[in-house]
Biotite code that builds the C-alpha atoms (Angstrom):
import biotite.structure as struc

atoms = struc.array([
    struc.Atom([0.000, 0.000, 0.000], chain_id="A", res_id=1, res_name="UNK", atom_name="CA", element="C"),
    struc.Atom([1.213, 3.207, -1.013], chain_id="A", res_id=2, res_name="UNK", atom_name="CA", element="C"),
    struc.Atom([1.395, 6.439, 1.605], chain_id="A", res_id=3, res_name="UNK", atom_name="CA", element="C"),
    struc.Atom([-1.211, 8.151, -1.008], chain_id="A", res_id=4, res_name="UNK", atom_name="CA", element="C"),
    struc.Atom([-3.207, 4.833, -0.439], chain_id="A", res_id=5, res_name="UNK", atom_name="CA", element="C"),
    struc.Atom([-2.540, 4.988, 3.120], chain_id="A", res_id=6, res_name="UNK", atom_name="CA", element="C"),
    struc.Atom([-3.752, 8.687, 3.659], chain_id="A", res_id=7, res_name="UNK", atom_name="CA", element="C"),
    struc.Atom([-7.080, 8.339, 1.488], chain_id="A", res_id=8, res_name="UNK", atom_name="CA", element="C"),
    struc.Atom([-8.187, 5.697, 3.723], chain_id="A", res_id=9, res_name="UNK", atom_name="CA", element="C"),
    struc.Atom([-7.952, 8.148, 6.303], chain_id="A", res_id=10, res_name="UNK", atom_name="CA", element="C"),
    struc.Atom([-10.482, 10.378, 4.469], chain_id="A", res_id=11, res_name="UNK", atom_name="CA", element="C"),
    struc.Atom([-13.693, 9.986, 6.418], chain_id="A", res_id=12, res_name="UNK", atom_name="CA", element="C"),
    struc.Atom([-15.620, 9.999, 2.983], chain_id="A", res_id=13, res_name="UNK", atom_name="CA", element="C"),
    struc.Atom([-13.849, 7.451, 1.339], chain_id="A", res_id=14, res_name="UNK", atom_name="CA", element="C"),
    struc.Atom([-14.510, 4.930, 4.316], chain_id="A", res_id=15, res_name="UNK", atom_name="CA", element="C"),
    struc.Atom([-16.539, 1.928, 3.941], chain_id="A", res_id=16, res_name="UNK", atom_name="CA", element="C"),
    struc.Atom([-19.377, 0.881, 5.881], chain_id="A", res_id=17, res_name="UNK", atom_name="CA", element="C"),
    struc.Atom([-17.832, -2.234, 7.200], chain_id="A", res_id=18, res_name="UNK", atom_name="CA", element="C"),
    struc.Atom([-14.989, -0.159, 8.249], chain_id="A", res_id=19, res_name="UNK", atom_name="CA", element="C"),
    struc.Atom([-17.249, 2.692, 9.755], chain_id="A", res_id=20, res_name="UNK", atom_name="CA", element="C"),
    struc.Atom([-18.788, 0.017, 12.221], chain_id="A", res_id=21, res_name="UNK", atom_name="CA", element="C"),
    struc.Atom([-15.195, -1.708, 13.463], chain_id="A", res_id=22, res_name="UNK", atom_name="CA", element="C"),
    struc.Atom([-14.221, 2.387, 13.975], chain_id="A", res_id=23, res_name="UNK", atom_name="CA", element="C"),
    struc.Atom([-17.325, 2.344, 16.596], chain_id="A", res_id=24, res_name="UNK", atom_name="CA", element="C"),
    struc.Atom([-16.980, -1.112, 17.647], chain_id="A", res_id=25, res_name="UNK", atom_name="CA", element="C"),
    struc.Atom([-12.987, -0.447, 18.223], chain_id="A", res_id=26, res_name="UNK", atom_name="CA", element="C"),
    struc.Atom([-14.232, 2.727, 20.219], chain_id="A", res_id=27, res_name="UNK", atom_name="CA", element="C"),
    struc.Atom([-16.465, 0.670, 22.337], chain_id="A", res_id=28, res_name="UNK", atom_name="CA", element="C"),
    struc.Atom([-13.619, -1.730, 23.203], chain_id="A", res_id=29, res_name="UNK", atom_name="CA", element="C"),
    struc.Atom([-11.600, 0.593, 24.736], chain_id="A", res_id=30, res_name="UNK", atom_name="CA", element="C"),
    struc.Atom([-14.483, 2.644, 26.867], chain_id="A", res_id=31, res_name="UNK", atom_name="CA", element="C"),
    struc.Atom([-15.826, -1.058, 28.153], chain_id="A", res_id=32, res_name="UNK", atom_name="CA", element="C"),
    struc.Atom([-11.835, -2.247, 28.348], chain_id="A", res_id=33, res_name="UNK", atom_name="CA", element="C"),
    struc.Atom([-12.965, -4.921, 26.313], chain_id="A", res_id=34, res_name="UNK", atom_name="CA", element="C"),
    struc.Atom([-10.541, -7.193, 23.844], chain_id="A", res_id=35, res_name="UNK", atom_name="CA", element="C"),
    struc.Atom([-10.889, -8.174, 20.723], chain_id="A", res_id=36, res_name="UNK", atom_name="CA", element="C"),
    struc.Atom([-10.592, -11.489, 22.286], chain_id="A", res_id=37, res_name="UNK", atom_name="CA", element="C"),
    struc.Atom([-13.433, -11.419, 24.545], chain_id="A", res_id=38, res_name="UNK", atom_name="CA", element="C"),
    struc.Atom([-15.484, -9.833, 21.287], chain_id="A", res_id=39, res_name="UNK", atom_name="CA", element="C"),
    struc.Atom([-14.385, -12.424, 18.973], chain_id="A", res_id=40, res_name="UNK", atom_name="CA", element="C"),
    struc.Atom([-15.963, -15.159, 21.759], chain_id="A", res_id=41, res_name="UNK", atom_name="CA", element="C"),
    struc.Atom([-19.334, -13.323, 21.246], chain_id="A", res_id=42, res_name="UNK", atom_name="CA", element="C"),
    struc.Atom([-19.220, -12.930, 17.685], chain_id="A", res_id=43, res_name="UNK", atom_name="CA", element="C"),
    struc.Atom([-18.217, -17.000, 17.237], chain_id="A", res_id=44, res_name="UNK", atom_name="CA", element="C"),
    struc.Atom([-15.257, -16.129, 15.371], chain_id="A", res_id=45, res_name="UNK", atom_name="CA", element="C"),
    struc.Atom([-11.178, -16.282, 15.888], chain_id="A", res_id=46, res_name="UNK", atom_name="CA", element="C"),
    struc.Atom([-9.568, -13.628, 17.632], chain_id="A", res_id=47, res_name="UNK", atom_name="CA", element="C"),
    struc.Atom([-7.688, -12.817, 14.284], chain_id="A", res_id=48, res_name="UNK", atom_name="CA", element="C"),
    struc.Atom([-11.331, -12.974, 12.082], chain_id="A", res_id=49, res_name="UNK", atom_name="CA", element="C"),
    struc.Atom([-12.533, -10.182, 14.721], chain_id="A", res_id=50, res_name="UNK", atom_name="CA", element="C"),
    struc.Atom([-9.518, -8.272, 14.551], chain_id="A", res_id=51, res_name="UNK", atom_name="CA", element="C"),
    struc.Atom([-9.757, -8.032, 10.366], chain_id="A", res_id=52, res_name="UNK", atom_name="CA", element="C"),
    struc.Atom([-13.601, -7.247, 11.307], chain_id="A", res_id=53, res_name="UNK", atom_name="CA", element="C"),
    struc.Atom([-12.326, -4.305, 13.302], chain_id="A", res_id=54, res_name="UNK", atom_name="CA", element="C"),
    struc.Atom([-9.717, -2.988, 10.450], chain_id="A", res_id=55, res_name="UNK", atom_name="CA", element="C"),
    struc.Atom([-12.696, -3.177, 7.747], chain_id="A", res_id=56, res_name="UNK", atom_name="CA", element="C"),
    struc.Atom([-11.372, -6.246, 5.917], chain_id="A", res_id=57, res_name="UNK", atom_name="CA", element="C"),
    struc.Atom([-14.269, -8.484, 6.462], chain_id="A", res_id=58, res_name="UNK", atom_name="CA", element="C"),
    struc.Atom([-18.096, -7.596, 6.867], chain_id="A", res_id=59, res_name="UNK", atom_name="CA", element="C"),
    struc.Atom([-20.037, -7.508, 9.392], chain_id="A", res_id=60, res_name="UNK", atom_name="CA", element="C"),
    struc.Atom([-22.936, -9.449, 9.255], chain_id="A", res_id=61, res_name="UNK", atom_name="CA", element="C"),
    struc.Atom([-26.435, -8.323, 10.490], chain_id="A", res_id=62, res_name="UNK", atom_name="CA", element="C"),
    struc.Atom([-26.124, -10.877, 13.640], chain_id="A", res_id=63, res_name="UNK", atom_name="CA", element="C"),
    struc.Atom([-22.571, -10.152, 13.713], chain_id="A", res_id=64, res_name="UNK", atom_name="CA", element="C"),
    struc.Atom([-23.857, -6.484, 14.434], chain_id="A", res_id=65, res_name="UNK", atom_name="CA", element="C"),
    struc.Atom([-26.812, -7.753, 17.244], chain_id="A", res_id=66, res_name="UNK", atom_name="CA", element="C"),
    struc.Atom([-24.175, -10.257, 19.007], chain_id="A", res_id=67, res_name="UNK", atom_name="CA", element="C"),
    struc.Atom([-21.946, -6.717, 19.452], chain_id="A", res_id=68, res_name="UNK", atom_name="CA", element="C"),
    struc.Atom([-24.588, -4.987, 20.094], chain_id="A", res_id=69, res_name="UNK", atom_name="CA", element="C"),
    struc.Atom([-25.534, -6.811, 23.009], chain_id="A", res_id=70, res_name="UNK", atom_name="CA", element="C"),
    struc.Atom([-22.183, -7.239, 24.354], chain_id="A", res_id=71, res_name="UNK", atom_name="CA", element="C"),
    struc.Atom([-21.663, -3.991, 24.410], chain_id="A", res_id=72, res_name="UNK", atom_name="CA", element="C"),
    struc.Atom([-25.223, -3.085, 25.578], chain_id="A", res_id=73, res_name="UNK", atom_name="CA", element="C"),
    struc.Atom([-26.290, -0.152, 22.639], chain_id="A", res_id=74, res_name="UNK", atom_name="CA", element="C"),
    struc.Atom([-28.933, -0.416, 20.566], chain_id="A", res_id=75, res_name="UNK", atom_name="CA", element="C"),
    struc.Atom([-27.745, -1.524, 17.275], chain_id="A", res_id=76, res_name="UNK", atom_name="CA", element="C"),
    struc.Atom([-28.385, 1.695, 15.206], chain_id="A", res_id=77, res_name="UNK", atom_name="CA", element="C"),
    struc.Atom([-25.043, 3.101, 17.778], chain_id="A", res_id=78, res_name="UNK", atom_name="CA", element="C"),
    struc.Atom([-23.178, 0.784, 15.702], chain_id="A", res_id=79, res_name="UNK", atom_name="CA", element="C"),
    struc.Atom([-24.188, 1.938, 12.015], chain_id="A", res_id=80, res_name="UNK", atom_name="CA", element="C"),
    struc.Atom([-23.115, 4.504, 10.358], chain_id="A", res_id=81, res_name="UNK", atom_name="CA", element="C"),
    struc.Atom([-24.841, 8.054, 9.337], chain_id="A", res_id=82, res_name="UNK", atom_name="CA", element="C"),
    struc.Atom([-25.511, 9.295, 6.304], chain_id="A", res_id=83, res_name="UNK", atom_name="CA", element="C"),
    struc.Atom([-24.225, 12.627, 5.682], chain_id="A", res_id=84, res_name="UNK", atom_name="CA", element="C"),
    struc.Atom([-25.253, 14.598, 2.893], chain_id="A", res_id=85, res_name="UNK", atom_name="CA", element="C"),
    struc.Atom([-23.231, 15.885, 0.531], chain_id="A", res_id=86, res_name="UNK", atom_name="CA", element="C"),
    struc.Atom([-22.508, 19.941, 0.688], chain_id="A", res_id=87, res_name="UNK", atom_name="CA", element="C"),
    struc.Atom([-25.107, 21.269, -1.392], chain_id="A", res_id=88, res_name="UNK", atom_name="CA", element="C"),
    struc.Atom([-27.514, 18.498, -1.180], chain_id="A", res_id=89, res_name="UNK", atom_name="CA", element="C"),
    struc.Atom([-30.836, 19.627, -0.975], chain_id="A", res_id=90, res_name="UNK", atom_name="CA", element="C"),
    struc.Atom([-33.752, 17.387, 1.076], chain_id="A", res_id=91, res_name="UNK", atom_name="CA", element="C"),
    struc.Atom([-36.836, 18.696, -0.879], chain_id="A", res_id=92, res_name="UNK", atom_name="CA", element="C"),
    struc.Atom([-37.220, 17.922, -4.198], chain_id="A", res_id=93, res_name="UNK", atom_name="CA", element="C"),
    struc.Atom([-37.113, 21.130, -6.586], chain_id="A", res_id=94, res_name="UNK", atom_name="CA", element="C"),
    struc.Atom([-40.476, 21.972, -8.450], chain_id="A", res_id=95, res_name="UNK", atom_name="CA", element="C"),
    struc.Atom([-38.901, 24.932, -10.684], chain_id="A", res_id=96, res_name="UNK", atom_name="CA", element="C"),
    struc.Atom([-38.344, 24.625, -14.161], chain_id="A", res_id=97, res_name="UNK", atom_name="CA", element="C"),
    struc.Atom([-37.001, 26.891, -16.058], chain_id="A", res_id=98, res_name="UNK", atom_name="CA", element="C"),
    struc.Atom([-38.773, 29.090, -18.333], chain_id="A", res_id=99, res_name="UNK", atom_name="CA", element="C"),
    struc.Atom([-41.715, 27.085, -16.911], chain_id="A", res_id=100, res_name="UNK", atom_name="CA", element="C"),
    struc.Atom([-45.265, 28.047, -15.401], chain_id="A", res_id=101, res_name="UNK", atom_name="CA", element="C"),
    struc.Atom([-45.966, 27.223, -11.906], chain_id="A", res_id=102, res_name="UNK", atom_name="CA", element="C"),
    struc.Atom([-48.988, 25.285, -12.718], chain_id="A", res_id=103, res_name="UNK", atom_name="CA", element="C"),
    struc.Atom([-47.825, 21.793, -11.412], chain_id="A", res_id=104, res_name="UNK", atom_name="CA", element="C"),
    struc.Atom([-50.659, 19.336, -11.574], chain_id="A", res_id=105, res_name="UNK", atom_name="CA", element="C"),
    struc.Atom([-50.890, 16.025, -10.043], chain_id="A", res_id=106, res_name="UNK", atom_name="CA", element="C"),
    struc.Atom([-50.225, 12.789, -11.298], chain_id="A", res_id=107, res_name="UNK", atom_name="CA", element="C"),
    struc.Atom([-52.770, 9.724, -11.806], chain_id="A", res_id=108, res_name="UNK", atom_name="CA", element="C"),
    struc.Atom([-54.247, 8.328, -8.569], chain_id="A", res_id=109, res_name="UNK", atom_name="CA", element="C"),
    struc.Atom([-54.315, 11.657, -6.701], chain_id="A", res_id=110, res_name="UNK", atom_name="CA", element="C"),
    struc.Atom([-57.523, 12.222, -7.671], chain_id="A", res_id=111, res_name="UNK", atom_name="CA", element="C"),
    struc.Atom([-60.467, 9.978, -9.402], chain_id="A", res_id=112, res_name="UNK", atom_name="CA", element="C"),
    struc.Atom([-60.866, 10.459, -12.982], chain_id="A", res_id=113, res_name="UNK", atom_name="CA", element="C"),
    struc.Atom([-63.592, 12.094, -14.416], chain_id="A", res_id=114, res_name="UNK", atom_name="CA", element="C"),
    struc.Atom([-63.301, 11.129, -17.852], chain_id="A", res_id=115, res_name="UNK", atom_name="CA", element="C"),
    struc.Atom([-65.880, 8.955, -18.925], chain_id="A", res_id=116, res_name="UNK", atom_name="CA", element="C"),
    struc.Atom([-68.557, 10.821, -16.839], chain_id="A", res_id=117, res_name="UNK", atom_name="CA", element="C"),
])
């Protein structure tokens, strides 16, 4: 691995999930003085398997994520990671078109249809 390599894995964007939850699970070692030992008993695994699980190199599996949950007694969703939006992401959907009217009507199944009648 190259230091460029190295120092983009670093980047907070650029991490992956798997390695977003062994940051929080690694976290939750050291406040409960926990080893990876003692975590890889819970998860069923080798001591080395729950090390790599920690780095990032191997997923997590949903009961993988419970069994640490439990152990270190937080509700699962502590051990996920948030989605943060991108800088200039918008939430609500934009309704403007350029050049365009503001009369926006409704699609099919708002309403009944009247055509027919």
């Amino acid at each position: 691995m190259t230091t460029s390599e190295r120092d983009s894995r670093h980047d907070v964007q650029s991490l992956t999930a798997d390695e977003c939850v062994g940051i929080k699970v690694n976290e939750l070692l050291f406040l409960n003085r926990a080893t990876r030992r003692q975590l890889a008993e819970v998860l069923g695994v080798s001591a080395a398997t729950a090390g790599r699980k920690v780095r990032g190199e191997i997923a997590w599996s949903l009961s993988d994520l419970y069994a640490a949950a439990d152990f270190f007694s937080v509700d699962v969703t502590e051990l996920l990671p948030r989605r943060v939006p991108s800088p200039g992401y918008d939430e609500t959907p934009r309704t403007e078109v350029r050049g365009a009217t503001s009369n926006v009507v409704a699609g099919a199944g708002f309403e009944p249809t009247t055509s027919g009648l």
